[in-house]
LUMLOMI-332654 format. One record per residue: residue number from 1; residue in three letters; x, y, z of N, C-alpha, C in turn. Coordinates in nm, 4 decimals. Example, Ala and Ser with C-alpha at 12.3 -4.5 7.8 and 13.67 -1.06 7.14 Angstrom:
! residues 2
     i    aa        nxx        nyy        nzz       caxx       cayy       cazz        cxx        cyy        czz
     1   ala     1.3190    -0.5690     0.7800     1.2300    -0.4500     0.7800     1.3200    -0.3300     0.7800
     2   ser     1.2850    -0.2250     0.7080     1.3670    -0.1060     0.7140     1.2900     0.0030     0.7870
This chain:
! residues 129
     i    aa        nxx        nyy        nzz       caxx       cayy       cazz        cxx        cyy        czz
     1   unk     3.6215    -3.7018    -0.5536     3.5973    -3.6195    -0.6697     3.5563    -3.4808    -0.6221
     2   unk     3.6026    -3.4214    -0.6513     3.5971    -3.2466    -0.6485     3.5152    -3.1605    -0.7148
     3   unk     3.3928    -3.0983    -0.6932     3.3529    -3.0464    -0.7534     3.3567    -2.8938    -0.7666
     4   unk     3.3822    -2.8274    -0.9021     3.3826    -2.6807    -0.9152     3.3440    -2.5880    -0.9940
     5   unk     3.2839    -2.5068    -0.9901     3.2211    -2.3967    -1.1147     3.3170    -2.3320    -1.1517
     6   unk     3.3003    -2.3104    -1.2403     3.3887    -2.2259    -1.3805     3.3852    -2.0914    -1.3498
     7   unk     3.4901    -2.0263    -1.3132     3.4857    -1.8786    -1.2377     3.5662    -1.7852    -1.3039
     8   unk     3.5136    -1.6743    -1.3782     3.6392    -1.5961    -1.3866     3.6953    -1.5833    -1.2578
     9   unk     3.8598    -1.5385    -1.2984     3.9403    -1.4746    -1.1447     3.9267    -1.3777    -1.1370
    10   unk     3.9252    -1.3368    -0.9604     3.8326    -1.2109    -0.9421     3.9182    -1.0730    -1.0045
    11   unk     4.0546    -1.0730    -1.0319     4.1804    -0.9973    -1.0610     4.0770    -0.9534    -1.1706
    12   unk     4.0509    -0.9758    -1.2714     3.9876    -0.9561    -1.4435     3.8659    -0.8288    -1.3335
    13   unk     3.7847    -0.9324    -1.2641     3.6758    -0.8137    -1.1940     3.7284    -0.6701    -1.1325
    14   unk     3.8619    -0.6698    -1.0102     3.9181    -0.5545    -0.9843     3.9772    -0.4798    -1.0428
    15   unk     3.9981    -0.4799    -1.2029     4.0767    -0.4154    -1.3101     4.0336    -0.3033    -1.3345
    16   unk     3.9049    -0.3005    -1.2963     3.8287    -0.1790    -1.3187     3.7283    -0.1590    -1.4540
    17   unk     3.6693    -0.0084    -1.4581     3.6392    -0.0225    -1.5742     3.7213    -0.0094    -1.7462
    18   unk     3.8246     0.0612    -1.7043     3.9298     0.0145    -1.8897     3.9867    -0.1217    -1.8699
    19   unk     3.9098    -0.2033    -1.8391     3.9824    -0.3441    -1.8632     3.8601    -0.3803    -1.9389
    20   unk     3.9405    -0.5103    -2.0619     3.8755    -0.5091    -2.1180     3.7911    -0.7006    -2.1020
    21   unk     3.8574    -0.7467    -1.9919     3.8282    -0.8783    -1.9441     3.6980    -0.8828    -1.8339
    22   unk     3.6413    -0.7990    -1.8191     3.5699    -0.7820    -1.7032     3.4613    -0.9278    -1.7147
    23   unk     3.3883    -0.9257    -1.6084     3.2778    -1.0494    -1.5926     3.1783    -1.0178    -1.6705
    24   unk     3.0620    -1.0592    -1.7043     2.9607    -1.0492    -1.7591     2.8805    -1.0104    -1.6654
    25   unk     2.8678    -1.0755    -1.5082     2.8200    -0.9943    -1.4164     2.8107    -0.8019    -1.3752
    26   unk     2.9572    -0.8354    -1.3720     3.0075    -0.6892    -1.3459     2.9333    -0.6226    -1.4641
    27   unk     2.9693    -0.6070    -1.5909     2.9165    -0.5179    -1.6796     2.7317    -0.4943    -1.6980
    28   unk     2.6773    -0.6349    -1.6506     2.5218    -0.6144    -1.6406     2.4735    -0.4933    -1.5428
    29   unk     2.5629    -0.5523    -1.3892     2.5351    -0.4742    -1.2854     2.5553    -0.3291    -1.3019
    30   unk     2.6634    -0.2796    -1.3766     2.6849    -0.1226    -1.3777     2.6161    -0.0457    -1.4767
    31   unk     2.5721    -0.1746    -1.5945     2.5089    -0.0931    -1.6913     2.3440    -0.0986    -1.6279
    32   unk     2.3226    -0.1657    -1.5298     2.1878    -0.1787    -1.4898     2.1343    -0.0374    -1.4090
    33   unk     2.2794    -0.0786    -1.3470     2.2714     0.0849    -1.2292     2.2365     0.2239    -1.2930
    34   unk     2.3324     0.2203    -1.4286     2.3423     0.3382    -1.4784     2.2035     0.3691    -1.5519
    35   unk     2.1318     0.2691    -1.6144     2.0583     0.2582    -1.7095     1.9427     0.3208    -1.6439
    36   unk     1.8732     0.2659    -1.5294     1.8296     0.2668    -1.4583     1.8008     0.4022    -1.3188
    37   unk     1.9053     0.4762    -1.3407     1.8982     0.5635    -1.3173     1.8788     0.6846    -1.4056
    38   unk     1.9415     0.6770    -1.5352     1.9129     0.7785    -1.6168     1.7385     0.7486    -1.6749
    39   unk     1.7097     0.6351    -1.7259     1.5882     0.6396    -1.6911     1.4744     0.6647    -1.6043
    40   unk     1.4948     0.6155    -1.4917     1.3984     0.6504    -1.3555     1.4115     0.8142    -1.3594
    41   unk     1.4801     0.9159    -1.3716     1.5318     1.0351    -1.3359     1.4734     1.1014    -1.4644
    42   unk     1.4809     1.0552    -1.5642     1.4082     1.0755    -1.7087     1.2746     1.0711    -1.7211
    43   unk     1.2001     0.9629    -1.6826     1.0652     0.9465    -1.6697     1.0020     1.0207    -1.5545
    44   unk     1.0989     1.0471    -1.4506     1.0503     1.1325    -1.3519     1.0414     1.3063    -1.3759
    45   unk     1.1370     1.3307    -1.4490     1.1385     1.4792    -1.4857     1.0775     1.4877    -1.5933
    46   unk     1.0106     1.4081    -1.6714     0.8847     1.4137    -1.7929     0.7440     1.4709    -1.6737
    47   unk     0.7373     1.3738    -1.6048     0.6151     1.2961    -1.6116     0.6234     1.4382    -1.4464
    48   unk     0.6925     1.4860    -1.3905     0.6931     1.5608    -1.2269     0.6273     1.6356    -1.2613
    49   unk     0.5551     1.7424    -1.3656     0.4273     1.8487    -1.3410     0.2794     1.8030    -1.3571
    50   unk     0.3037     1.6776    -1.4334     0.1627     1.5342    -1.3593     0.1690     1.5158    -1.2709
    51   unk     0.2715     1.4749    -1.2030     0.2446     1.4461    -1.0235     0.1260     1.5154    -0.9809
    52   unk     0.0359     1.4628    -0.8703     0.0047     1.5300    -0.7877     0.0838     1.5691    -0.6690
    53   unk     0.0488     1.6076    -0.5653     0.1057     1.6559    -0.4788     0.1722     1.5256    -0.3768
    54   unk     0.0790     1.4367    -0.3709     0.0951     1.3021    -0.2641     0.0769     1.2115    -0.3626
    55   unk     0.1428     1.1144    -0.3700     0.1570     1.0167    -0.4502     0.1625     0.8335    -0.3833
    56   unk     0.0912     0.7470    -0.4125     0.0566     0.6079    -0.3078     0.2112     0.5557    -0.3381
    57   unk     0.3189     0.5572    -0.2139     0.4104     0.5031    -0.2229     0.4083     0.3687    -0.1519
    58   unk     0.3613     0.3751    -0.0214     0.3922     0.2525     0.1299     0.3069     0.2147     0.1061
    59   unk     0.3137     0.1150     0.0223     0.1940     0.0021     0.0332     0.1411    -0.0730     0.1176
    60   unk     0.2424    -0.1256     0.2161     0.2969    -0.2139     0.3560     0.1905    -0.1461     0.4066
    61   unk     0.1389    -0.0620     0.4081     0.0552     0.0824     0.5532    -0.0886     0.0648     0.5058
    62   unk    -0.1536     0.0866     0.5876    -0.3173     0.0577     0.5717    -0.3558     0.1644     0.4627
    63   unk    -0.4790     0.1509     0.3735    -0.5050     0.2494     0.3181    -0.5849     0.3645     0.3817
    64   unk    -0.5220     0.4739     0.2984    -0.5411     0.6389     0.3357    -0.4352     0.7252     0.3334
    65   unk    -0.4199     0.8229     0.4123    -0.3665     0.9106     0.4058    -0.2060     0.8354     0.4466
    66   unk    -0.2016     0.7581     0.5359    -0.0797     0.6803     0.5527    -0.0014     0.6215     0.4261
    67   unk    -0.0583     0.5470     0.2964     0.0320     0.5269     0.2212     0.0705     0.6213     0.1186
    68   unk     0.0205     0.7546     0.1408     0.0756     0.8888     0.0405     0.2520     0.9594     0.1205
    69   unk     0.2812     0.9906    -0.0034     0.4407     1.0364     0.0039     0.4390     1.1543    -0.0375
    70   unk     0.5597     1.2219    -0.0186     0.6017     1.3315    -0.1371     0.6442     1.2644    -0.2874
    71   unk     0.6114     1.3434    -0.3855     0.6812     1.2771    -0.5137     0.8389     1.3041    -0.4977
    72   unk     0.8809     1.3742    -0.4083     1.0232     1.3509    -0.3989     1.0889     1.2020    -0.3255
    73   unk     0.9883     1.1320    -0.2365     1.0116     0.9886    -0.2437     1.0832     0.9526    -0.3183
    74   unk     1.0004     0.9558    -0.4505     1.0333     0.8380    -0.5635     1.2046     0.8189    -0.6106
    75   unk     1.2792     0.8977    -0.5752     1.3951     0.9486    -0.5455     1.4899     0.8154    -0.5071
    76   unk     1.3993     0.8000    -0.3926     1.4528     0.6979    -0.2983     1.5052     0.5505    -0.3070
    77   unk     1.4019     0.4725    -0.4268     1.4427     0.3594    -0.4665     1.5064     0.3698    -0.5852
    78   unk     1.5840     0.4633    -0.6085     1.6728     0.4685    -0.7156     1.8192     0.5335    -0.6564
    79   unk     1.7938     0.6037    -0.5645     1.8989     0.5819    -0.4652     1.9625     0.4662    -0.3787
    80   unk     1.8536     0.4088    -0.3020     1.8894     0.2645    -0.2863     1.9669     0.1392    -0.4038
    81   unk     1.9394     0.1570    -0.4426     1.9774     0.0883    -0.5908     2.1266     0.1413    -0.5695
    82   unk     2.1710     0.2903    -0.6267     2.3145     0.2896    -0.6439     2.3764     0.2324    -0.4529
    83   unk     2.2980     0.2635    -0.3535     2.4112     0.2859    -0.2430     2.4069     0.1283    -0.2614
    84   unk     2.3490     0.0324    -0.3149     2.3101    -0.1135    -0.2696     2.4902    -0.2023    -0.3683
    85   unk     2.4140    -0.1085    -0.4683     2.5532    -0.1523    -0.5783     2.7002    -0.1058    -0.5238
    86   unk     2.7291     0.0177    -0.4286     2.8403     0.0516    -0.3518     2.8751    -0.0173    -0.2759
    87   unk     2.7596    -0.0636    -0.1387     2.8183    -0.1398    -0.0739     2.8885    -0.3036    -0.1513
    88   unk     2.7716    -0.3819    -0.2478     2.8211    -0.4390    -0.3139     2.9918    -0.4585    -0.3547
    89   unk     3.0290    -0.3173    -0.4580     3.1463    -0.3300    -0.4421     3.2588    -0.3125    -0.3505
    90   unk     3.2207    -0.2994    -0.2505     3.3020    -0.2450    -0.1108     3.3314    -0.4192    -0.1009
    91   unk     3.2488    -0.4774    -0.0611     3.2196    -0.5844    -0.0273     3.3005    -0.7063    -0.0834
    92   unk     3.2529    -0.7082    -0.2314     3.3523    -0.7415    -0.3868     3.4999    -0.7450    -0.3181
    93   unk     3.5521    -0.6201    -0.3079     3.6986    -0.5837    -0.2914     3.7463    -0.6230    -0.1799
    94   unk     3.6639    -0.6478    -0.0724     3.7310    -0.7606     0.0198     3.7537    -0.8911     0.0478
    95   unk     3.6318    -0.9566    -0.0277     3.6131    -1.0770    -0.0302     3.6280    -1.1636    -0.1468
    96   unk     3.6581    -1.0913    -0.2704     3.6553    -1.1672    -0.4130     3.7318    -1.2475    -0.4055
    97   unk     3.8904    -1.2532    -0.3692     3.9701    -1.3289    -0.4035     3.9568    -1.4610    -0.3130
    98   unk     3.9004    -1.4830    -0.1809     3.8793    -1.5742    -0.1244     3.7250    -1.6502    -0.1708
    99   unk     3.6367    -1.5630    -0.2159     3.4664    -1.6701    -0.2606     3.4600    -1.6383    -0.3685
   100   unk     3.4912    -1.6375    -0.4915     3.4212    -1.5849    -0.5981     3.2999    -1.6131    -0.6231
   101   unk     3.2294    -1.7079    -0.5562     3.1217    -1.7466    -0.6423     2.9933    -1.6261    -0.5233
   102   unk     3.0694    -1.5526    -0.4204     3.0033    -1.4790    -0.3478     2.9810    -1.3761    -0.4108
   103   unk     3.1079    -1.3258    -0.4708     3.1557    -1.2265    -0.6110     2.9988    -1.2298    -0.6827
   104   unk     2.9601    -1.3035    -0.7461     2.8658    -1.2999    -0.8653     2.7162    -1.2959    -0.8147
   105   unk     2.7282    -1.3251    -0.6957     2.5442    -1.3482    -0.6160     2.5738    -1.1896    -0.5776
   106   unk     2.6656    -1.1094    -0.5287     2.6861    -0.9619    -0.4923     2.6297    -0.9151    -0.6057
   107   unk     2.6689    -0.9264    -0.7498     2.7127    -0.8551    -0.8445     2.5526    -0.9055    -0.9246
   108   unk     2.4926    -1.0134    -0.9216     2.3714    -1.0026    -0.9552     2.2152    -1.0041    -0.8729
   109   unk     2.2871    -0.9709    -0.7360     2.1933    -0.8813    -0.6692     2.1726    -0.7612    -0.6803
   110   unk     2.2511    -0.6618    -0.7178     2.2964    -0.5312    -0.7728     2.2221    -0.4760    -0.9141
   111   unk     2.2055    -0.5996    -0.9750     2.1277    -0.6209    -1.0673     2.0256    -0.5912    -1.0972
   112   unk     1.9711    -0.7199    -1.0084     1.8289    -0.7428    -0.9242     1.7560    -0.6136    -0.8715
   113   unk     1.8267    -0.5502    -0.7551     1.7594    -0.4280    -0.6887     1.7422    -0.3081    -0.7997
   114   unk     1.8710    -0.3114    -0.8754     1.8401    -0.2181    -0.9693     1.7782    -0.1912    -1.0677
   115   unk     1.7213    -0.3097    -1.1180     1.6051    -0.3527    -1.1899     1.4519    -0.3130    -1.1560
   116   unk     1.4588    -0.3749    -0.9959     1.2902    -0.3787    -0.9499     1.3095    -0.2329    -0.9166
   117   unk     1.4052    -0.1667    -0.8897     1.3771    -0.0045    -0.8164     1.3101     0.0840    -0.9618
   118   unk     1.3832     0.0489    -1.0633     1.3437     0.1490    -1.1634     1.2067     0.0595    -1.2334
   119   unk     1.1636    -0.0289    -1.2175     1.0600    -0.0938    -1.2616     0.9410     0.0222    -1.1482
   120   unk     1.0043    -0.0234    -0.9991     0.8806     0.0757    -0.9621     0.8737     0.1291    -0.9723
   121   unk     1.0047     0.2521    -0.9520     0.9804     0.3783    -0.9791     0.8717     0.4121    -1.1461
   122   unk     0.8565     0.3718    -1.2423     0.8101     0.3583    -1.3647     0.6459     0.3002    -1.3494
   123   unk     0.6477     0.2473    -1.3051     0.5415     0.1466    -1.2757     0.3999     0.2703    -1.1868
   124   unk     0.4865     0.3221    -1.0668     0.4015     0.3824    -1.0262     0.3721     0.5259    -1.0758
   125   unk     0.4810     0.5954    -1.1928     0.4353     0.6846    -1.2394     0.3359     0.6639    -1.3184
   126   unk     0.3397     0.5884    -1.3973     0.2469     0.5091    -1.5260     0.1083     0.5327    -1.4875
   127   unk     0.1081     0.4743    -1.3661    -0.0477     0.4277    -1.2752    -0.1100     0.5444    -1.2175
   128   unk    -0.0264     0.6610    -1.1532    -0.0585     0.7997    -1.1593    -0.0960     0.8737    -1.2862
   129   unk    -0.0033     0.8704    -1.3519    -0.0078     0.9551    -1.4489    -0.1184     0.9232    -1.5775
């Protein structure tokens, strides 16, 4: 007995965006990216003449002067986010038609990062500001 998950074919995913079959993945992930950036970039250009000058980014780092940044940091995990979702689809386009089910863990990791990046980015203006 054979077992198998129910997959769109990845063809519907490489159609691009005027197709109108796309995954449910795919459309979360790009609207996450996008969303997510116009927000993070929104709340950041409200909220950038509150900034102070150094802002607690590296948490990982002992406290003091080590976990302060530039507020141009904050930049950064919303950048990560789109290059994360690029490589993603780089990735997608080589490998979809042989794993799909690799297809959808890509495509809702993309998600994922793009979610928690603009959560922090938000999160730590909030707590400053």
């Amino acid at each position: 007995m054979k077992f198998t998950l129910p997959v769109s074919p990845p063809q519907e995913l490489l159609q691009g965006i005027g197709s109108t079959k796309m995954t449910w993945e795919y459309r979360w992930a790009t609207n996450a990216v996008i969303t997510q950036l116009i927000v993070g970039s929104g709340v950041l250009a409200w909220f950038w003449r509150f900034l102070p000058p150094e802002i607690p980014l590296w948490y990982s780092r002992p406290w003091g002067q080590e976990r302060l940044a530039s507020p141009w940091f904050l930049l950064l995990p919303m950048a990560t986010a789109i290059v994360v979702y690029l490589i993603n689809l780089l990735l997608i386009a080589k490998f979809a038609s042989q794993h799909p089910m690799f297809t959808r863990v890509l495509l809702l990791t993309s998600l994922l990062v793009s979610c928690l990046s603009g959560a922090m980015v938000i999160r730590i203006i909030t707590l400053i500001s």
